[in-house]
Structure formats: structure tokens, C-alpha cells
PAVEXMI-788101 format. One line per 4 residues: number of its first residue (from 1); their letters; for each residue x, y, z of C-alpha. Coordinates in steps of 0.05 Angstrom, whole numbers. Layout:
BEGIN
NUM	A	X Y Z ~ ...
***
This chain:
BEGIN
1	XXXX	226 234 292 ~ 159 212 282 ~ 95 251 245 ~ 30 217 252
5	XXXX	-16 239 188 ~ -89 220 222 ~ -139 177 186 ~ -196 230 187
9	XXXX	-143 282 165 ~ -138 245 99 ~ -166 276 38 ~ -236 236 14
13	XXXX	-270 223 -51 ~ -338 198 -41 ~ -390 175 -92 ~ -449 132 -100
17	XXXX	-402 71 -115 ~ -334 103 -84 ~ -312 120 -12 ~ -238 134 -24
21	XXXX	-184 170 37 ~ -124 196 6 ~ -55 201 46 ~ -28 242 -13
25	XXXX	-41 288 -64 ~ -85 255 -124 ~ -134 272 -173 ~ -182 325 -145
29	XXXX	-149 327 -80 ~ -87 365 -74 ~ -48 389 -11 ~ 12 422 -21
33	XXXX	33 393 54 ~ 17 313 29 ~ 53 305 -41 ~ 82 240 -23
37	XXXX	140 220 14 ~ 202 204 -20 ~ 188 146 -76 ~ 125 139 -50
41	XXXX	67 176 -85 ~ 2 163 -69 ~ -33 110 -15 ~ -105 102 -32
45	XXXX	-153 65 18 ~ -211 54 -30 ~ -279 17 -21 ~ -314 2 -71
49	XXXX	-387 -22 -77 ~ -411 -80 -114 ~ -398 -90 -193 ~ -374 -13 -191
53	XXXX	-310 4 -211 ~ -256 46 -254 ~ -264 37 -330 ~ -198 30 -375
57	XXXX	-148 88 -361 ~ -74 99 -380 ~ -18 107 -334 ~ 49 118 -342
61	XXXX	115 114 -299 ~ 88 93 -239 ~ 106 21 -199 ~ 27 3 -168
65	XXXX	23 -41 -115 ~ -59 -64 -100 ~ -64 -102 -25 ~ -136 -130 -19
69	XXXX	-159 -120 47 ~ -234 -153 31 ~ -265 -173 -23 ~ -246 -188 -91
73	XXXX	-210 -137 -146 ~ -226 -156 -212 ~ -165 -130 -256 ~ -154 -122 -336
77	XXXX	-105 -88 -379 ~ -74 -71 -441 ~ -17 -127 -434 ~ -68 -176 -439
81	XXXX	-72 -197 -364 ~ -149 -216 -329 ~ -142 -231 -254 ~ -181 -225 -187
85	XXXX	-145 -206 -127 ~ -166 -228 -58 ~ -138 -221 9 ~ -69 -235 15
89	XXXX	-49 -224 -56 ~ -7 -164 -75 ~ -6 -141 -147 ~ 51 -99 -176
93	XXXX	33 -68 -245 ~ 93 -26 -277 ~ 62 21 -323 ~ 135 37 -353
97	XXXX	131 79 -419 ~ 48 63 -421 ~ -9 25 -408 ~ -78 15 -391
101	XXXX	-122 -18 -348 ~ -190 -25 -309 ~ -207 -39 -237 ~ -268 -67 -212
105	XXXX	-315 -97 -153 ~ -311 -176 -178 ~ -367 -177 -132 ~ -450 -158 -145
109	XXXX	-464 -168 -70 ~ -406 -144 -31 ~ -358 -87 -27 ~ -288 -87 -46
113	XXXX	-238 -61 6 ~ -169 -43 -15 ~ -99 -6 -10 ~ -67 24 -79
117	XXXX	6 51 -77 ~ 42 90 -127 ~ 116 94 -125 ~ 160 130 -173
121	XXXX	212 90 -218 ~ 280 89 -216 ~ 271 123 -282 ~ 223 128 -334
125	XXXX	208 103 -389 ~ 213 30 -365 ~ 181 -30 -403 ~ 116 -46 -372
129	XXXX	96 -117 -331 ~ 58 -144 -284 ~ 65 -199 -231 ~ 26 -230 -171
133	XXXX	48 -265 -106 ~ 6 -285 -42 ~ 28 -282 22 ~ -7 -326 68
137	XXXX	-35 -297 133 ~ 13 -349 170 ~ 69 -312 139 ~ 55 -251 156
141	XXXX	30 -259 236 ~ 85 -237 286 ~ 140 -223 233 ~ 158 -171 175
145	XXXX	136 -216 113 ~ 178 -167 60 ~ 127 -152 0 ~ 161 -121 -53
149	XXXX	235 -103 -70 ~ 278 -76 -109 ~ 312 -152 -119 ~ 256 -194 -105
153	XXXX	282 -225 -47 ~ 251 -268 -2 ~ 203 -285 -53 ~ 183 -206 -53
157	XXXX	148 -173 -113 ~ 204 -139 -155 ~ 192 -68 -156 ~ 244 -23 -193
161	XXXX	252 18 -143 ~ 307 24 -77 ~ 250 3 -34 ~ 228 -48 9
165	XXXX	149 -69 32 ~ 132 -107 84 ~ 66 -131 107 ~ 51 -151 183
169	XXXX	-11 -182 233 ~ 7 -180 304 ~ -35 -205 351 ~ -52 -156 418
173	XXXX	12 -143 459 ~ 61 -173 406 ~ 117 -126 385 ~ 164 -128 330
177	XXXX	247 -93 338 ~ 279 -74 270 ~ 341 -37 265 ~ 335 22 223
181	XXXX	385 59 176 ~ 376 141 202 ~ 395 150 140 ~ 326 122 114
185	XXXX	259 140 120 ~ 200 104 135 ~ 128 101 123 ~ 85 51 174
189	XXXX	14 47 145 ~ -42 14 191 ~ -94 -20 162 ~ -137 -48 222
193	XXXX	-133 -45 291 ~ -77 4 334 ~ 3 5 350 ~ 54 42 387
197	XXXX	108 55 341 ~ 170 84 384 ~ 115 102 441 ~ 70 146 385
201	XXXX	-10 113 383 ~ -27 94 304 ~ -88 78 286 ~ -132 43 230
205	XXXX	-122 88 173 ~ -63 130 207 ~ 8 134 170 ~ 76 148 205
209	XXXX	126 183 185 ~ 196 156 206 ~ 261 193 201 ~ 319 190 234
213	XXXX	307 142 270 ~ 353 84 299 ~ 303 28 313 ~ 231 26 305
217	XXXX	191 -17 362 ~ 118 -33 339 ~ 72 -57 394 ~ 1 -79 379
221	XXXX	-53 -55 421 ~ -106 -104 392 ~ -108 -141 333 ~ -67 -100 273
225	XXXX	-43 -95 202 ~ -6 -57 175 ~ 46 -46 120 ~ 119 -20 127
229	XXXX	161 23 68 ~ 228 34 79 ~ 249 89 33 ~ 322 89 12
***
């Protein structure tokens, strides 16, 4: 079974500095229908427009994931850690029992183009961290380059969470096969460009919903990216 949620069904924030689409419920928008799905709370798509940005905020038992589509994402917080993100580096930030931080366009020229995730902890009250890792475009054409996990493996992000992220390019016509547990679901988040996914057309900005489901077959139509969640 698989539920498309459409790009331009998204909810949208937009200000002068600020064009966000929301998959989920956050903040201003709220849709009983889209509170998440499963561990995973909230998938921002947020541009944002040169030397703008969020000021210092708390959060609190959340695991964030930032993916940097363009740009640069200048980051600060209350741990002590000053960083810019580009393309192909993936940020988690565990906000555990409480923290704060700041997100900003590193740029005064160009916007800033980026995915945030929020995914529930195993539990709360967690000590908070924060850890980068790139992952090469080389890595990540053709293949599922896993992203984040609940062990770290293959040189994954350790997220405490039972979940697994993977990040993939395929080039037009290239298709990936994965087994799939039924028993889990999935979420299959496009960035750019279009797939079939088990026959269903996804587009840039589209989610899919996967659930019981035995194998998922993703075929680019042109050029794509797109990350995959498998939810425990």
C-alpha cells in the first residue's frame, strides 16, 4: 500500500526571508490528517534567503537531521558547536533533556536550500550531542548510501532511534530492488527530479507512504534524489 502526500498539498510558511512546505504538522500549520508518521515528526523543505535565518531557540526531545540541498547552513548552539553545512553533509543534533540553537543563510548573496527532520527518541530525556558526516555524491549515485541509524553502521549518523536513513541519486532509467519487512513502514521523500516507486509517479517535493509492502522498486524517470526512512 502506497499513499502519495503531493508537493503542492504540503502546508507552506512564507515570508520575506522564508518559503517553507511542511509534510507534517508544525508550528502554525496543523492538520489533524499529517501529524507525522511513526518516529518521524516533521520534514521541512525550507529556503531560505540570504544572511536570513532562525535566531537561538530551545528544543527538546527531538533527534534533527539537516540535509543541505544548496547552499550553505550556518549552525550554532548551546553545546558550543559553530559549523556550515553544505551539500552532502547531514547534521544530527539530539536535543535530549535541552538545548538551543540558531540556523542561518551562511550566505549574503544566495539562498539556502534545505531538508529538516524531526524524529522522536527512543525516550526522553536523553543527553544532548551533535555529530556531522558527508556523504559524497559518488556514494550515493545508483545505491542506498544508509544516512543515519540507530547503530551507526556503515559509517551512518547514530540516531537513537529504531530507524534507518538512506540517501540516493539515480541517474534516468536506473532502478534500485530492496526487500522490505511488511512489518515496517516506509517514508520515500523526493528531493529533485521524479520516480516510480512500486508503479506510483513521485515527484520533487512528493512523500510516499509505504506499508505493507514486500519489496519496494524505485525507478528514476530523470535525474532524482531522494531520501528513504524505514520506520521500525
Amino acid at each position: 500500500m502506497i499513499g502519495i502526500r503531493r508537493s503542492d498539498d504540503r502546508g507552506r510558511s512564507q515570508h520575506s526571508w522564508l518559503d517553507r512546505r511542511l509534510t507534517f504538522s508544525f508550528a502554525d500549520y496543523q492538520d489533524p490528517r499529517h501529524m507525522g508518521y511513526g518516529a518521524l515528526r516533521v520534514l521541512n523543505e525550507d529556503r531560505i534567503g540570504p544572511g536570513a535565518g532562525f535566531p537561538s531557540h530551545a528544543h527538546n526531545d527531538l533527534e534533527i537531521l539537516s540535509y543541505v540541498i544548496e547552499g550553505g547552513l550556518q549552525h550554532r548552539d548551546s553545546l558550543g558547536n559553530e559549523m556550515i553545512l553544505h551539500p552532502g553533509e547531514v547534521q544530527w543534533f539530539g536535543a535530549g533533556r535541552g538545548v538551543t540553537h540558531s540556523e542561518y543563510n551562511a550566505s549574503s548573496t544566495d539562498e539556502v536550500h534545505f531538508l529538516q527532520i524531526y524524529i522522536l527518541p527512543e525516550r526522553e530525556g536523553l543527553e544532548p550531542g551533535c555529530a556531522v558526516k558527508t556523504f559524497p555524491v559518488a556514494g550515493r549515485r545508483g545505491e542506498l548510501r544508509r544516512i543515519a541509524s540507530r547503530d551507526g553502521s556503515e559509517g551512518s549518523l547514530p540516531i537513537r532511534q529504531e530507524i534507518d536513513v538512506y540517501a540516493s541519486i539515480l541517474a534516468p532509467g536506473e532502478r534500485i530492488s530492496r526487500p522490505c519487512d511488511p512489518r515496517h513502514h516506509h517514508w520515500l521523500q523526493l528531493v529533485a527530479g521524479s520516480v516510480r516507486v512500486n508503479g506510483r509517479v513521485v515527484q520533487a517535493g512528493d512523500g510516499a507512504a509505504v506499508a505493507e509492502e514486500s519489496a519496494l522498486v524505485i525507478e528514476s524517470i530523470d535525474p532524482a534524489e531522494f531520501l528513504l526512512f524505514d520506520l521500525r
